[in-house]
DSSP file (Angstrom, degrees, kcal/mol; ACC not computed):
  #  RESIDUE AA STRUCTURE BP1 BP2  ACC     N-H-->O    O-->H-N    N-H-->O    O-->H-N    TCO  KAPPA ALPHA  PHI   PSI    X-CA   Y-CA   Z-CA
    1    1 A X    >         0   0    0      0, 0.0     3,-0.7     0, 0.0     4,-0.1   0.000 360.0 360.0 360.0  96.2  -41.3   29.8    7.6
    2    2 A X  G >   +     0   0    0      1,-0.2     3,-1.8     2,-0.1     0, 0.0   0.692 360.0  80.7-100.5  19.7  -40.4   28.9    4.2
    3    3 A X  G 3  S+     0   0    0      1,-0.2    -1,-0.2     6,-0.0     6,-0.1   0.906 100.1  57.9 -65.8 -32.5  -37.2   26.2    5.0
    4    4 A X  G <  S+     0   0    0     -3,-0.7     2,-0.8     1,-0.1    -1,-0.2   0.628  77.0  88.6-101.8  31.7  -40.3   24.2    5.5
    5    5 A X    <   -     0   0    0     -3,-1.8     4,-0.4     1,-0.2     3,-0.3  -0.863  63.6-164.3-103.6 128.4  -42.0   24.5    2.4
    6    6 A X     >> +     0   0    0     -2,-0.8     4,-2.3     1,-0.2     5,-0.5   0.574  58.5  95.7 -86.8  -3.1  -40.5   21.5    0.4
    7    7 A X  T  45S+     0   0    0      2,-0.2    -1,-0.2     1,-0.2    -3,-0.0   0.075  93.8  29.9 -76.6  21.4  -41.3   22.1   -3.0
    8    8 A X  T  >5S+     0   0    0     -2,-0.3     4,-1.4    -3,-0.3    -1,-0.2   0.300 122.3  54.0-134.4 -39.8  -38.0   23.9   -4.5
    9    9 A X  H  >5S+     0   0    0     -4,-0.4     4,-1.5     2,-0.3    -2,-0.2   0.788 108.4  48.7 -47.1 -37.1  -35.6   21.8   -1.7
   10   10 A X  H  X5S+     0   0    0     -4,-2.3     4,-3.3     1,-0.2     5,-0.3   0.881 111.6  49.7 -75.1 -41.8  -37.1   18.3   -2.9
   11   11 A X  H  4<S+     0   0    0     -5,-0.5    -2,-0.3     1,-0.2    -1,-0.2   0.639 111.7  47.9 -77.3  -9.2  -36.4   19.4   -6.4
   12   12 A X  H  X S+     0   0    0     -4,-1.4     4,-1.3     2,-0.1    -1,-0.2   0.565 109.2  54.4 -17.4 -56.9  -32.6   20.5   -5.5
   13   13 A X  H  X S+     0   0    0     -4,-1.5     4,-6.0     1,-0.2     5,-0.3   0.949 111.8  41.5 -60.2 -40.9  -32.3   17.2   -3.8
   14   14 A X  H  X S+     0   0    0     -4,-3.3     4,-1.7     1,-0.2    -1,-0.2   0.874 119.3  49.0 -72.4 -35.2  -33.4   15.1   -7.2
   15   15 A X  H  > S+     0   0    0     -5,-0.3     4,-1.5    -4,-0.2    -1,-0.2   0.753 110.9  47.1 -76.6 -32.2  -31.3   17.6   -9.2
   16   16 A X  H  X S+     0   0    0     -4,-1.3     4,-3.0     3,-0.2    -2,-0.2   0.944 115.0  47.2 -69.4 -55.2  -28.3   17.2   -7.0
   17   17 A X  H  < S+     0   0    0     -4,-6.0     4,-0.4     2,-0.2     5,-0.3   0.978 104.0  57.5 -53.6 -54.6  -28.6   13.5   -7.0
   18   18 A X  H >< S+     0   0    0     -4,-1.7     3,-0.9    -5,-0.3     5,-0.2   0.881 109.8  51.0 -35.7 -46.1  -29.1   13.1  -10.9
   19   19 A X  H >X S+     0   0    0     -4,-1.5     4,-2.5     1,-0.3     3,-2.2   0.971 106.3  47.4 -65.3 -52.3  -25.7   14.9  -11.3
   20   20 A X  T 3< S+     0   0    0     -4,-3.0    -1,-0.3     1,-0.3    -2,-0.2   0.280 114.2  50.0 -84.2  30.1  -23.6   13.0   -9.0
   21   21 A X  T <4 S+     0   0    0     -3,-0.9    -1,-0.3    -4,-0.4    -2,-0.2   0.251 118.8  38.9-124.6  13.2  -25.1    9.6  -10.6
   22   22 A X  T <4 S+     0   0    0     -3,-2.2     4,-0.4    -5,-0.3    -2,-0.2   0.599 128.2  33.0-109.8 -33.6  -24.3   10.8  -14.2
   23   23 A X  S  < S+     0   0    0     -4,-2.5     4,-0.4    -5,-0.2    -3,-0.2   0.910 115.8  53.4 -85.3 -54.0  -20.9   12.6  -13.3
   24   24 A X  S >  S+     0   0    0     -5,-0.4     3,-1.1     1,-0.2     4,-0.4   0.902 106.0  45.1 -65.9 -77.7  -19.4   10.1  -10.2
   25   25 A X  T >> S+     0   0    0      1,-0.3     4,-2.0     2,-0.3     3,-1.9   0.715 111.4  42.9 -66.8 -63.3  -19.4    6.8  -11.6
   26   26 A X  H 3> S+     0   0    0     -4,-0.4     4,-1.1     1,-0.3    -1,-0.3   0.667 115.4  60.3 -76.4   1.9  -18.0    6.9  -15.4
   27   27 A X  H <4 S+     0   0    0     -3,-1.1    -1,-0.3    -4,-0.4    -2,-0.3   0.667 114.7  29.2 -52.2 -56.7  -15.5    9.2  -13.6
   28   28 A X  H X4 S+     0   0    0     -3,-1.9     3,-0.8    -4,-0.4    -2,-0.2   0.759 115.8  54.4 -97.7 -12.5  -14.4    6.6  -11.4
   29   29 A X  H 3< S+     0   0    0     -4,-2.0     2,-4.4     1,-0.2    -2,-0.1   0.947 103.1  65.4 -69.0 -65.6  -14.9    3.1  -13.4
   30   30 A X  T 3< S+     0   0    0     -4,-1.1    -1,-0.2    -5,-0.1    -2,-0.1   0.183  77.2  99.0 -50.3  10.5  -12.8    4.9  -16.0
   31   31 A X    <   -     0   0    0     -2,-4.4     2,-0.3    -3,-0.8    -3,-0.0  -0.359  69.6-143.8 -98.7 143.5   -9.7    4.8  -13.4
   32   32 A X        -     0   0    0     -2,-0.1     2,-0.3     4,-0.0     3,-0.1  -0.769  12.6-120.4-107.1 175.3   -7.2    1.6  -14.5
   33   33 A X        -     0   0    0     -2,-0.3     3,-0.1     1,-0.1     0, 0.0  -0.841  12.2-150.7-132.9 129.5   -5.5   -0.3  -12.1
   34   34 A X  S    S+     0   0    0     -2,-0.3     2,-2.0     1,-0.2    -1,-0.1   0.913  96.2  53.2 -69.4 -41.3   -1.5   -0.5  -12.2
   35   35 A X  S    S+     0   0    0     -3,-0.1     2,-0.6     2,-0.0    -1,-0.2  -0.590  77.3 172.0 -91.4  73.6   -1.3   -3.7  -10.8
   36   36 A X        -     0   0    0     -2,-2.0     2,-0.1    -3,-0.1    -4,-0.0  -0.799  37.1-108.9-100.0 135.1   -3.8   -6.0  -13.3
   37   37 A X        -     0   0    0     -2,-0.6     2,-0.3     1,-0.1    -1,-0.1  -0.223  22.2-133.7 -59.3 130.1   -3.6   -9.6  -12.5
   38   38 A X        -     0   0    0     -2,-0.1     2,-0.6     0, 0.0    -1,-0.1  -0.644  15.7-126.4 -87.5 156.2   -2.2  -12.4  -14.4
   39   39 A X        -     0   0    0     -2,-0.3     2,-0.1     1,-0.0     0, 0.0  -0.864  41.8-145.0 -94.8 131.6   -3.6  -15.8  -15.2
   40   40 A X        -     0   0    0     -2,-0.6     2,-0.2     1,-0.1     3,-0.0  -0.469  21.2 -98.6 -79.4 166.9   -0.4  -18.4  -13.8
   41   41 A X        -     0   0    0      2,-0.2    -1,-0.1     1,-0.1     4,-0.1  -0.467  18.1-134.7 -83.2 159.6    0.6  -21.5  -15.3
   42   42 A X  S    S+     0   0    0     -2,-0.2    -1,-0.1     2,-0.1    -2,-0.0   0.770  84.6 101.3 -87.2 -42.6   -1.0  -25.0  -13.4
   43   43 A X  S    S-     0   0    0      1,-0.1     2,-1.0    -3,-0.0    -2,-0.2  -0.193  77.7-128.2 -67.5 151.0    2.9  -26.1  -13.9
   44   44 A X        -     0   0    0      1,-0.0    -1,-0.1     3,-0.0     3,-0.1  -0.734  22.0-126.9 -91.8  98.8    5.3  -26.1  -11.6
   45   45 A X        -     0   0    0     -2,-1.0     2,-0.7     1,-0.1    -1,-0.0   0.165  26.6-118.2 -68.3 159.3    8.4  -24.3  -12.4
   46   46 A X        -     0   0    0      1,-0.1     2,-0.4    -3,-0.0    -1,-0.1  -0.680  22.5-155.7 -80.0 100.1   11.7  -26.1  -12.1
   47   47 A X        -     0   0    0     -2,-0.7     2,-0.2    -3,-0.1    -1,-0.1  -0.505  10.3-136.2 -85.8 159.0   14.1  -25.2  -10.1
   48   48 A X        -     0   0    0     -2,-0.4     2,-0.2     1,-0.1    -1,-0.1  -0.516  27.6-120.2 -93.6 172.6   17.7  -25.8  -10.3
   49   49 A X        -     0   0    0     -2,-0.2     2,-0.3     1,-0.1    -1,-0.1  -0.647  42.5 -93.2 -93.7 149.8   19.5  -26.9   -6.9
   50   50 A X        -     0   0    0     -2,-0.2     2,-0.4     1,-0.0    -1,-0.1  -0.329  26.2-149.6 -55.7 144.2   22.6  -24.2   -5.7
   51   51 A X        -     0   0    0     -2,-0.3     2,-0.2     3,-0.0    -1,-0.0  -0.971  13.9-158.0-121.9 114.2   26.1  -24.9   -6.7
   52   52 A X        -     0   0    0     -2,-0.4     0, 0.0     1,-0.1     0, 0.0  -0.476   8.8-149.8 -82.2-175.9   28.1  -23.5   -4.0
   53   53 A X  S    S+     0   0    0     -2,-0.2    -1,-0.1     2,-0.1    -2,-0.0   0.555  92.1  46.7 -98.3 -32.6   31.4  -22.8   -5.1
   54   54 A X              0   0    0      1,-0.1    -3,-0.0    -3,-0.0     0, 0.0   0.944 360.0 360.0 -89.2 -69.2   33.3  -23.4   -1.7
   55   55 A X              0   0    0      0, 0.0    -1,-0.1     0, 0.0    -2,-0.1   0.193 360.0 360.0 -89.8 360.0   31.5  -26.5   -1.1
């Protein structure tokens, strides 16, 4: 039976891995984000009251 001899299957797994943890990641940090946050102001902006026209 050789599916249970592990020696070329362990060394597949470790090869398999290696790649997708050198390949995935700078692949996916390198993605930017449309939406990036802004720092707001502590103040409160001013609003003006309506001016109806009719009223």
């Amino acid at each position: 039976m050789p599916q249970l001899n592990p020696a070329p299957w362990f060394a597949i797994l470790i090869f398999s891995w290696l790649v997708f943890l050198i390949t995935i990641p700078p692949k996916v940090l390198s993605h930017t984000f449309p939406n990036e946050t802004t720092s707001r102001s502590t103040e409160k902006s001013k609003t003006n009251p309506w001016n109806w026209p009719w009223a």
